[in-house]
C-alpha positions in Angstrom: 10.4 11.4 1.2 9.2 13.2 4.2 6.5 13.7 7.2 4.0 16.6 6.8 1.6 18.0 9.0 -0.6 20.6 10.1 -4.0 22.4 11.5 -5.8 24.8 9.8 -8.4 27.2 12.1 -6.0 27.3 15.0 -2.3 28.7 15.0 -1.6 25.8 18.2 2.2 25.5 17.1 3.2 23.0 19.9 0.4 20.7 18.4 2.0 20.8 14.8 5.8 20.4 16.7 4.6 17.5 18.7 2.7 15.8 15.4 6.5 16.4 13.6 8.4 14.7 16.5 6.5 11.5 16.2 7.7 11.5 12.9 11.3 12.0 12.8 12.0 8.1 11.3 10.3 9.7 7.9 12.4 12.5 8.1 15.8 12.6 9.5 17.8 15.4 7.6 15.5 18.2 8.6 12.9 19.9 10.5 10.9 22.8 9.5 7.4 24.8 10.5 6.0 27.8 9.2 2.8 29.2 10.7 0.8 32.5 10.4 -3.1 33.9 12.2 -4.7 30.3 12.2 -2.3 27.8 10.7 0.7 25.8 11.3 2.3 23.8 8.4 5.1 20.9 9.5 8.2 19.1 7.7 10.3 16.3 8.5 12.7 15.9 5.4 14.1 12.8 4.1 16.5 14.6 1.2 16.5 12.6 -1.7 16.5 16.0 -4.9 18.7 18.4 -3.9 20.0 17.8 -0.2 21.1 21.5 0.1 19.0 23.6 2.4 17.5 24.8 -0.3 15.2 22.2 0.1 13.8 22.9 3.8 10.6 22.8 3.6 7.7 24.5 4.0 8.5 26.0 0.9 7.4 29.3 -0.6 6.4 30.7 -4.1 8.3 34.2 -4.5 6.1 36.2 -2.6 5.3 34.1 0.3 1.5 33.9 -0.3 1.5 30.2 -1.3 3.2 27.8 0.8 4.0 23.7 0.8 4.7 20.9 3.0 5.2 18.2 0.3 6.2 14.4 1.1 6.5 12.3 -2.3 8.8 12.7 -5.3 7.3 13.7 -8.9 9.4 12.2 -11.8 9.0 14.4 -14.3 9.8 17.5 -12.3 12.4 18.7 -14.8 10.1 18.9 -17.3 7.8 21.1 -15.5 10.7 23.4 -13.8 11.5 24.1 -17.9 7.5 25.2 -18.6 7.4 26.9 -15.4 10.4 29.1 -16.2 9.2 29.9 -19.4 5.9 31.0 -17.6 8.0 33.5 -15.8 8.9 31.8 -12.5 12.1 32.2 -10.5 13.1 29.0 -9.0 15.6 29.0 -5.5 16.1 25.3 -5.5 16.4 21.9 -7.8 13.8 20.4 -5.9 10.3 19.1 -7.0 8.8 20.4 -4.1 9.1 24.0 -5.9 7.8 23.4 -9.3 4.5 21.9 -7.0 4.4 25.4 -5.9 4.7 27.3 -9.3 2.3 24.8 -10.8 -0.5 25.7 -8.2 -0.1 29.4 -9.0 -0.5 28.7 -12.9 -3.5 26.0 -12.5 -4.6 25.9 -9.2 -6.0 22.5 -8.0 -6.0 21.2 -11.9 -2.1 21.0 -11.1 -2.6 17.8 -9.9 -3.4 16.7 -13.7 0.5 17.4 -14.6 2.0 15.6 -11.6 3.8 12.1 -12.6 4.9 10.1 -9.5 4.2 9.7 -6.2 3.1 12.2 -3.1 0.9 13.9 -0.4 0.9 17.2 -0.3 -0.9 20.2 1.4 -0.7 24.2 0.3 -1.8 27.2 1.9 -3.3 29.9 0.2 -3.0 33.0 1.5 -4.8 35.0 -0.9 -7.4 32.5 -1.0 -7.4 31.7 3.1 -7.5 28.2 1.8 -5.5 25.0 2.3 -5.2 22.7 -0.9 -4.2 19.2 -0.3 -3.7 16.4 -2.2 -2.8 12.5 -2.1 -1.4 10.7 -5.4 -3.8 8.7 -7.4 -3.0 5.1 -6.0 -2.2 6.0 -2.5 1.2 5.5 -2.7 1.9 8.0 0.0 -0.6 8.4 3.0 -2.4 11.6 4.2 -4.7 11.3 7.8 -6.8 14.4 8.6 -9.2 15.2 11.4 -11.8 17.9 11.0 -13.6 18.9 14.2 -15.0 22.4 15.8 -14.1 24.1 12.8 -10.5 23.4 12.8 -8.5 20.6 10.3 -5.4 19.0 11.7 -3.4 16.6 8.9 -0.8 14.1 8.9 1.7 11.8 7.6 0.6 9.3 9.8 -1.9 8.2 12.6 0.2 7.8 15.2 1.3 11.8 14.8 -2.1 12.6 14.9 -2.5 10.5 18.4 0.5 12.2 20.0 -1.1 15.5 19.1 -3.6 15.5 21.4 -5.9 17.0 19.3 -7.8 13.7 18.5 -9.5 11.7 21.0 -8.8 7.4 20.8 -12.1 6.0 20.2 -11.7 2.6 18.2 -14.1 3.1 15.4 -16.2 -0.3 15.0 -16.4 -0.2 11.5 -12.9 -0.4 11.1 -12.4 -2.5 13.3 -15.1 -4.9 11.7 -13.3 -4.4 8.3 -9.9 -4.9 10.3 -11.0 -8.2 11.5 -12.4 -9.5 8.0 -9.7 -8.1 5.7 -6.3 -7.9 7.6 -6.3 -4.0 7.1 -8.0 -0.6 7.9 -9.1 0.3 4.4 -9.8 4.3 3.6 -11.2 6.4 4.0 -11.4 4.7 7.7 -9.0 4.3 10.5 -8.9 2.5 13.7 -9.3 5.7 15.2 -13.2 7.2 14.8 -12.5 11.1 14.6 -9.5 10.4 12.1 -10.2 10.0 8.3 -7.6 8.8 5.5 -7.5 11.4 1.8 -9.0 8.6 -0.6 -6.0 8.3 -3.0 -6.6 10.5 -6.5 -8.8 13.0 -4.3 -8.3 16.0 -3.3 -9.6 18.4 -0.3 -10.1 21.8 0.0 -10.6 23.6 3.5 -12.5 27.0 3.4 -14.7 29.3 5.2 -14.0 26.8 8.0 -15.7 23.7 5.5 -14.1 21.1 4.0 -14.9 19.5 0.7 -13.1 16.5 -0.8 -13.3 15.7 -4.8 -12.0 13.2 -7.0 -9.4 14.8 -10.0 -8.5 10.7 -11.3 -9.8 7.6 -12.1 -9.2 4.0 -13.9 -10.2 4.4 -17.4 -12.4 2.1 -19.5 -11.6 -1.3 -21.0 -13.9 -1.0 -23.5 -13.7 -1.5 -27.8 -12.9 1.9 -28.8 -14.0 3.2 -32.5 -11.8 2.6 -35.3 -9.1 0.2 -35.2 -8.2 -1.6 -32.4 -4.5 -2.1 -31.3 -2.8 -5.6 -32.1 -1.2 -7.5 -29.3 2.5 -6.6 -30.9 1.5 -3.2 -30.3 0.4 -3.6 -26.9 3.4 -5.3 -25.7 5.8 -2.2 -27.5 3.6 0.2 -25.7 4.0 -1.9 -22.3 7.6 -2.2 -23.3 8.0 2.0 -23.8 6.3 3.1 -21.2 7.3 0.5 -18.3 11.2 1.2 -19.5 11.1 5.4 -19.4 8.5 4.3 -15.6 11.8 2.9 -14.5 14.3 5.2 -16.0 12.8 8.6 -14.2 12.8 6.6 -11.0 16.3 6.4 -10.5 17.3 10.0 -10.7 18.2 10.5 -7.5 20.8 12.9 -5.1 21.2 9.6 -2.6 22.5 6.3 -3.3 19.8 4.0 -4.9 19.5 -0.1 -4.9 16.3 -2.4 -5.7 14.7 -5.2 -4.0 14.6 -8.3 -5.9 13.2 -11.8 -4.4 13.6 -13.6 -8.1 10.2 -13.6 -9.3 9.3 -11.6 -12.5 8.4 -8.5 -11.5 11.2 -7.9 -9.4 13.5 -9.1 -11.7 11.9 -7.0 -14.4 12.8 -3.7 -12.8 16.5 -4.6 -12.5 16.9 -5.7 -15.3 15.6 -2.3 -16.6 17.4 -0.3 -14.0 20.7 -2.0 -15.1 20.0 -0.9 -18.7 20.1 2.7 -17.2 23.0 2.0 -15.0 26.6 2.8 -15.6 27.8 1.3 -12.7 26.6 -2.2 -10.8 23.0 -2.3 -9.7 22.7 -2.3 -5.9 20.3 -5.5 -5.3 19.0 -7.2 -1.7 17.0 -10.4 -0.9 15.4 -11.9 1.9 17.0 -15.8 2.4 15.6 -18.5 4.7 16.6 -21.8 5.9 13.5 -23.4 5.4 13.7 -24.7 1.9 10.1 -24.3 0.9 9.9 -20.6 1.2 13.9 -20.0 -0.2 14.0 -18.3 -3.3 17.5 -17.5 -3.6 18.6 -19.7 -6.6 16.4 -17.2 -9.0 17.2 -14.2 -7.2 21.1 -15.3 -7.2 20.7 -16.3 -11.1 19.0 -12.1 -12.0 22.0 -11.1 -10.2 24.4 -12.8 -11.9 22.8 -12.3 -15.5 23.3 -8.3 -14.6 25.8 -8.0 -12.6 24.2 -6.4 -9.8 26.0 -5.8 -6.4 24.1 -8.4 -4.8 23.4 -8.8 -1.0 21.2 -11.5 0.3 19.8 -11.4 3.8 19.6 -14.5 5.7 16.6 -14.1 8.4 16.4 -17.1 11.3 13.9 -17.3 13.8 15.8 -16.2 16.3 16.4 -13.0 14.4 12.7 -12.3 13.6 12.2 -12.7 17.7 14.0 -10.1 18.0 12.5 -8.3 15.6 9.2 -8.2 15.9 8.6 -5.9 18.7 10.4 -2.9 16.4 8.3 -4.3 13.4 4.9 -4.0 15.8 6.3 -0.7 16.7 6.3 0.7 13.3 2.8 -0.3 12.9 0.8 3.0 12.1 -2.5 1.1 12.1 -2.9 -2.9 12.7 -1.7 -5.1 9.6 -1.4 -8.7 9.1 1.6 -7.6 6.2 4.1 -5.4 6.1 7.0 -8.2 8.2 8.9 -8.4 5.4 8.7 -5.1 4.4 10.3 -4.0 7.3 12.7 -6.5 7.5 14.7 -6.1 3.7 14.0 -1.9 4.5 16.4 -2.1 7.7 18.8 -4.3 5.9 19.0 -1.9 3.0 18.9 1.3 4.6 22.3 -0.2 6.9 23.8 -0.8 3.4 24.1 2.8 3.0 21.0 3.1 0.6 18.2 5.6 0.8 16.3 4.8 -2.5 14.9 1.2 -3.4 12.9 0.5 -6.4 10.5 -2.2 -6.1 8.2 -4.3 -8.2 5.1 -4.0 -6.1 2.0 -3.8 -8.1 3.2 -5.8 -10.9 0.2 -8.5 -10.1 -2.3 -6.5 -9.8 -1.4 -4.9 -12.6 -0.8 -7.7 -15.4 -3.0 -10.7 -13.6 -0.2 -11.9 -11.5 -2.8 -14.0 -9.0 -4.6 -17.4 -9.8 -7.8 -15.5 -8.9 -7.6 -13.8 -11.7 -8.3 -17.1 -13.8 -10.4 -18.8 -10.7 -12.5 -16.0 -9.8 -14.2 -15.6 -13.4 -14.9 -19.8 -13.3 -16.5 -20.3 -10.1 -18.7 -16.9 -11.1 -19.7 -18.4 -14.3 -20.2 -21.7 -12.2 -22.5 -19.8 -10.0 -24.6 -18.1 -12.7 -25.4 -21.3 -13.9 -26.1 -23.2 -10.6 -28.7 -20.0 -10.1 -30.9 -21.9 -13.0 -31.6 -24.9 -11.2 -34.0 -25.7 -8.2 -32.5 -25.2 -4.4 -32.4 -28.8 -3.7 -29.6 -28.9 -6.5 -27.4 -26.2 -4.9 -27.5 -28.4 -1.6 -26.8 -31.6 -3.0 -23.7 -29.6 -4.9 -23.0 -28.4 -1.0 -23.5 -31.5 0.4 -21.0 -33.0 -2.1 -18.4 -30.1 -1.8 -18.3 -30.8 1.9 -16.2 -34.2 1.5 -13.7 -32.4 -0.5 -12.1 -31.1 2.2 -11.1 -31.6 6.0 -10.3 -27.6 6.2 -13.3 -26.1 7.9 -12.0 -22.9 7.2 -12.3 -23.7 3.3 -15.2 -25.2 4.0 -16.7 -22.7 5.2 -15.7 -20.2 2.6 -17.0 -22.7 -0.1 -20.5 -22.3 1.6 -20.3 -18.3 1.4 -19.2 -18.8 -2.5 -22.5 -20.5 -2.6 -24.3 -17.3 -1.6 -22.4 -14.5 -3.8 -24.3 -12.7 -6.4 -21.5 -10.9 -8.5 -17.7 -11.0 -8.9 -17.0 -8.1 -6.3 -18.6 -10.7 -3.9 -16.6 -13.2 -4.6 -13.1 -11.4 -4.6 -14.0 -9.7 -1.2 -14.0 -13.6 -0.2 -11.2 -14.6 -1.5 -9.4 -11.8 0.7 -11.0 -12.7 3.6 -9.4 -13.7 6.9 -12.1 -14.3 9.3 -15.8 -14.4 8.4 -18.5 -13.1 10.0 -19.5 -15.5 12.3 -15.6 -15.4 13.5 -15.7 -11.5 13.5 -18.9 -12.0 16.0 -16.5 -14.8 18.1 -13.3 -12.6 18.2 -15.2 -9.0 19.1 -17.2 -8.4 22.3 -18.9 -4.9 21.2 -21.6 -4.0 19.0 -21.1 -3.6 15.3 -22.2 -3.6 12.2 -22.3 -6.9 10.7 -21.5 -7.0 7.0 -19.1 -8.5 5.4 -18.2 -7.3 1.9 -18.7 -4.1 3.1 -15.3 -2.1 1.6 -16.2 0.0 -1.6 -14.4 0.2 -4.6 -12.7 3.4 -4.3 -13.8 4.7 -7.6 -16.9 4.9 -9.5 -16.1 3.0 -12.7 -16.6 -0.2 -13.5 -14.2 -1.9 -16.1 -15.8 -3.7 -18.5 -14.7 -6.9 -18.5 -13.6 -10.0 -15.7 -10.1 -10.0 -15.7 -10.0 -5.8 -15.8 -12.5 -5.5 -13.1 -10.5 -8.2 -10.4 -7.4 -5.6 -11.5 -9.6 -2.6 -10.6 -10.4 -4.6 -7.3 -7.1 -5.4 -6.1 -5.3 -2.4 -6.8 -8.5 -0.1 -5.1 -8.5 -2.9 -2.0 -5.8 -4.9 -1.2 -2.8 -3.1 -3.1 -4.0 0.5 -1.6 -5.2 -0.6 1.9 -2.7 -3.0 3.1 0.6 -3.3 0.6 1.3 0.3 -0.1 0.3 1.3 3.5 2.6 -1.7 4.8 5.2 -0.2 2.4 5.3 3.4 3.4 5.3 3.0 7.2 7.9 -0.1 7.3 10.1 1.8 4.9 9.8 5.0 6.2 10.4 3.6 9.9 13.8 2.8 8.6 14.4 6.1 6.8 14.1 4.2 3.3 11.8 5.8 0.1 10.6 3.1 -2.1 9.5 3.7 -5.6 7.0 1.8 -7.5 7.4 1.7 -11.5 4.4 -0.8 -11.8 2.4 1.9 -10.5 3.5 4.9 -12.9 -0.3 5.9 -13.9 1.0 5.9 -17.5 1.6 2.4 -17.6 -1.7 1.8 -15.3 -3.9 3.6 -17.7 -2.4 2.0 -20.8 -2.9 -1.1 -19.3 -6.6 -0.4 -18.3 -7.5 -0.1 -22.1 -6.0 -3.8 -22.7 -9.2 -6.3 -23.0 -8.9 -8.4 -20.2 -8.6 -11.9 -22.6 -4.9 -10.6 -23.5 -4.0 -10.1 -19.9 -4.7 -14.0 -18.9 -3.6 -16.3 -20.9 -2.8 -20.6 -21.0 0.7 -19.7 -21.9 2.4 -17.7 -18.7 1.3 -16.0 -15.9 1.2 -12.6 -16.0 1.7 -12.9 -19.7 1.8 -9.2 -21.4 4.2 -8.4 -19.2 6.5 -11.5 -19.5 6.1 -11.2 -23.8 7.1 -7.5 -23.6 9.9 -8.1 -21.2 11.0 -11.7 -22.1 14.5 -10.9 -24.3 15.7 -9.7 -20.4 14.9 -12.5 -18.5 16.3 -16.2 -18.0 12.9 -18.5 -18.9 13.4 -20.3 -15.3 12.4 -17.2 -13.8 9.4 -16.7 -15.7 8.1 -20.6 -16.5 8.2 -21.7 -13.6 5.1 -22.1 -11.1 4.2 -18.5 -9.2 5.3 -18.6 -5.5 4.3 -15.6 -3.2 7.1 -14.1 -1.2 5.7 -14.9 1.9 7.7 -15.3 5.5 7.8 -19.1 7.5 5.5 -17.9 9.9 3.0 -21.3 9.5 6.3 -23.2 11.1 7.9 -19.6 13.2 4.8 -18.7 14.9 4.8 -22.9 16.5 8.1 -22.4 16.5 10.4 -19.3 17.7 7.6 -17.6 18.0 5.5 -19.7 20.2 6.3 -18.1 23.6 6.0 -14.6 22.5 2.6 -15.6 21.4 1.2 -17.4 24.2 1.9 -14.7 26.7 0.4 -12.2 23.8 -2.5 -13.7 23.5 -3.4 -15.2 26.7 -6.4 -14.1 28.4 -4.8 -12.3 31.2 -3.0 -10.3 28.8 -6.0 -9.4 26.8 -7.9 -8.2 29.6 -6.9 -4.4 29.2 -8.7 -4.6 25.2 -12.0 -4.7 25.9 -13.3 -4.9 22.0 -11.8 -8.2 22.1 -13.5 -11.6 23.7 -9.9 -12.7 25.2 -11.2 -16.4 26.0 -12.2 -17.0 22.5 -9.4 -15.4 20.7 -7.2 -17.6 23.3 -9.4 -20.7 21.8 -8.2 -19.1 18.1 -4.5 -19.7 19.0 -4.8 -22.9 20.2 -6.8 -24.1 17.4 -3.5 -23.3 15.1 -1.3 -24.3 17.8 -2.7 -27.9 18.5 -2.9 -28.2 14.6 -6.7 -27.7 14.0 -7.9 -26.9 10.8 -9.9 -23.5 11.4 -7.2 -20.8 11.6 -4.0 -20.6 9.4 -1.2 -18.2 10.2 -2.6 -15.0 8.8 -5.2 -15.2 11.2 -3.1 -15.0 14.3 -0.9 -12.4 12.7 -4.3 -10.4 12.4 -5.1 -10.7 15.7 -1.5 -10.6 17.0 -1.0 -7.4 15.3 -4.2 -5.8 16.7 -3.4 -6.7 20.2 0.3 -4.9 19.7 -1.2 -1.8 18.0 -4.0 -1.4 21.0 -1.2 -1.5 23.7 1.0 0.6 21.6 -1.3 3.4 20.7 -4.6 3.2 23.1 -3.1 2.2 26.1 0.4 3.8 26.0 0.3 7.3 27.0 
């Protein structure tokens, strides 16, 4: 796992070595540039395969006409090393980063269709006077880029391409609109407007001094195929198979290795599976509280006893998060209301000696792990209905919703239900933080008001409810907030996490599953509890799902309550002029008196903004 950078149209070396310094956290072990007429590659190596210098990186082909700068890992490397070799090349290393290389010479960008795991990656062409780059298919690991004056500068991460110099800090609106409604910058924006993220399974090609960007994946079908169609038995022994070899390939490793687990399924799922493949004690760590309601440690302490694992639990106070949070703000690439905890179990781990973690994000999105995944497809059908009677109807119905609840908040998200004319609409909602009129309240610029506004991120359209919420959540808020949360957090530790749910084996097998398996009366999450269920203790999988969420509702009124008040007061607001400081003041003492408009995600939003802007607009 690694930091890569790089301009192409300009041979500014001190640019590149300036990007690579703000990214030593992602890669300790080594430093490494190679530049020629007109471009500048850069490395920062975290050394997981092979931590002899054999692995520096950039990296070359034999002749030194094609080189890399390669962050990721690719799990079936080994594999390819064995075709390659038989293809006639010479290999100087055990790394993956080589057989990348050797599989660009062979199949030039259609490499990409071989690659099983995780990565960003960018090659130069020398014959070709080309760069090639590349981000995996779910966005698991991030790639920034810039293209101005007929030059491309690239990145690991935004705040590289800030210290560079080379882009200018303009907040882009729409971002920051999108920011504001959704609790993340989803790609291809950033907070920045000259800065652009690599959609994930696309790739870009830089030419001739143009760029073109293309799509080489995307989410199959799930549709009734011709001929037979599979049983459930046999889709739970193909969810079995493939989810078991996910795991297995993702714990070869040079470095010591351990695995996150918080108790629910899907964490407990991968160790279990990773203890199958271990001869020696899994390394496990979980997050403990105090406060009872959000403890979890009786089903993460019962997984670790049931396998054995070398268990570590982390017990985090308030006064430990006070301390903190300033480091957590710091590693903050782009504003996120996510990514606390993250950062928090990464440190812990990484001072346990480990610089490998296994984790079971994606496992909801994958299987229909959320209750909107049974919720959203009711209140649509509701809806489609309601749209065949008169007006007056739907405002009786509005008028009677109204005394359901004291929560204007949910009030007022019941109201924009109302008005939603499909299902994306509706799940755009439910992952709302502040609505529009809110947005309008909180911003004091010009903008673009329209909520709902993120595209899915690929062009097909699953056939079916339950597959098309999946398709959603993984192309929103898995890619733009929980795997961006998880790269920088981790990386800002020196940690590489690996995500089995998301081997796009398993994704696309699961993608061919009509959604009516996925979501059944019986469990949550069910195909994936059936297939897995001789592993697990049934109190970890019966009992009610509970997100693994941080006391901040009670910490923020709490421990947190000074920190925030000087944060968001209005004199200290007064230097972010996108922001209305009196009425974002008003937000925080709504949720501090108690009022019934703003929960705690809300001021983490904001409170996370206000941080960023400081860190990386003001700061020079």
């Amino acid at each position: 796992m690694c930091g890569i950078s790089g301009i192409v149209g300009s041979d500014s070396i001190e640019l590149v070595k300036a990007m690579s310094r703000r990214m030593l956290h992602r890669g300790p072990d080594d430093t490494g540039l190679r530049y020629e007429q007109n471009v500048c590659l850069g490395h920062t190596r975290l050394s997981i395969i092979d931590i002899s210098n054999a692995g520096h990186q950039p990296m070359s082909n034999e002749d030194d006409t094609v080189w890399i700068t390669f962050n990721g890992e690719i799990y079936n490397f080994e594999k390819l090393k064995t075709e390659m070799e038989k293809a006639g090349h010479n290999f100087r290393s055990k790394t993956d980063t080589e057989v990348i290389v050797h599989l660009y010479e062979e199949y030039g960008e259609r490499c990409l269709d071989y690659l099983r795991g995780m990565f960003s990656l960018a090659i130069w062409d020398r014959k070709k006077a080309r760069l090639f780059a590349a981000r995996d298919r779910f966005g698991i690991k991030p790639f920034f880029y810039c293209f101005r004056n007929g030059r491309l500068i690239f990145s690991s991460e935004l705040k590289a391409m800030l210290a560079s110099g080379f882009t200018k800090k303009d907040i882009n609106t729409r971002a920051l609109e999108d920011y504001f409604a959704y609790g993340c910058v989803p790609a291809p924006q950033t907070m920045v407007k000259d800065v652009f993220q690599l959609l994930p399974a696309h790739y870009l090609i830089f030419e001739n001094s143009k760029l073109s960007i293309k799509r080489y994946w995307g989410f199959p079908l799930a549709k009734k195929m011709p001929g037979l169609q599979k049983t459930e038995q046999e889709h739970l022994a193909d969810i079995r198979t493939i989810l078991n070899e996910a795991v297995k390939i993702r714990m070869v490793s040079d470095v010591p290795l351990g695995a996150f687990l918080s108790g629910g399924v899907d964490s407990s799922v991968i160790v279990a599976l990773m203890q199958k493949h271990s001869t020696r004690p899994v390394k496990s760590f979980s997050i403990v509280f105090e406060e009872e309601d959000y403890d979890e440690r009786e089903f993460s302490e019962k997984i670790a006893r049931k396998f054995n694992t070398d268990h570590k639990q982390i017990l985090l106070k308030q006064e430990d998060i006070i301390k903190t949070i300033p480091a957590i703000f710091d590693s903050m690439d782009q504003p996120s209301m996510d990514g606390f905890n993250t950062f928090v179990i990464s440190r812990a781990v990484k001072r346990a000696g480990i610089t490998v973690a296994l984790s079971g994000l994606g496992g909801d999105e994958l299987f229909g792990g959320y209750s909107s995944f049974k919720t959203l497809p009711m209140v649509f059908n509701i809806l489609k209905t309601m749209r065949l009677f008169p007006g007056s109807s739907k405002a009786k119905l509005a008028f009677r919703l109204k005394g359901l609840t004291a929560d204007r908040q949910k009030l007022k998200l019941i109201f924009s239900f109302l008005g939603c004319e499909n299902l994306d609409e509706l799940y755009y909602l439910k992952r709302t933080v502040f609505l529009p009129d809110d947005i309008t309240n909180i911003l004091a610029i010009d903008y673009e008001k329209n909520i709902s506004s993120i595209p899915p991120a690929a062009p097909q359209e699953p056939t079916d409810a339950v597959n098309r919420l999946s398709f959603l959540e993984i192309t929103n808020y898995l890619q733009n907030m929980l795997l961006q949360d998880t790269d920088r957090m981790s990386m800002a530790n020196s940690l590489e996490i690996r995500v089995p749910f998301l081997d796009h084996i398993l994704v696309e097998n699961m993608f061919t599953v009509p959604g009516h398996l996925k979501v059944g009366s019986d469990f949550t999450k069910r195909l994936l509890i059936r297939s897995t269920q001789d592993l697990l203790p049934r109190e970890v999988y019966s009992r009610p799902k509970k997100g693994f969420v941080f006391p901040f509702q009670i910490w923020l009124k709490e421990g947190l309550k000074d920190y925030c008040s000087d944060a968001l007061s209005s004199g200290n607001l007064e230097d972010i002029p996108c922001l209305n400081s009196n009425n974002v003041n008003k937000i925080w003492q709504d949720f501090l008196n108690g009022g019934k408009l703003y929960n705690y995600t809300c001021i983490l939003t904001i409170l996370s903004f206000v941080n960023w802007y400081k860190r990386n607009v003001l700061d020079e």
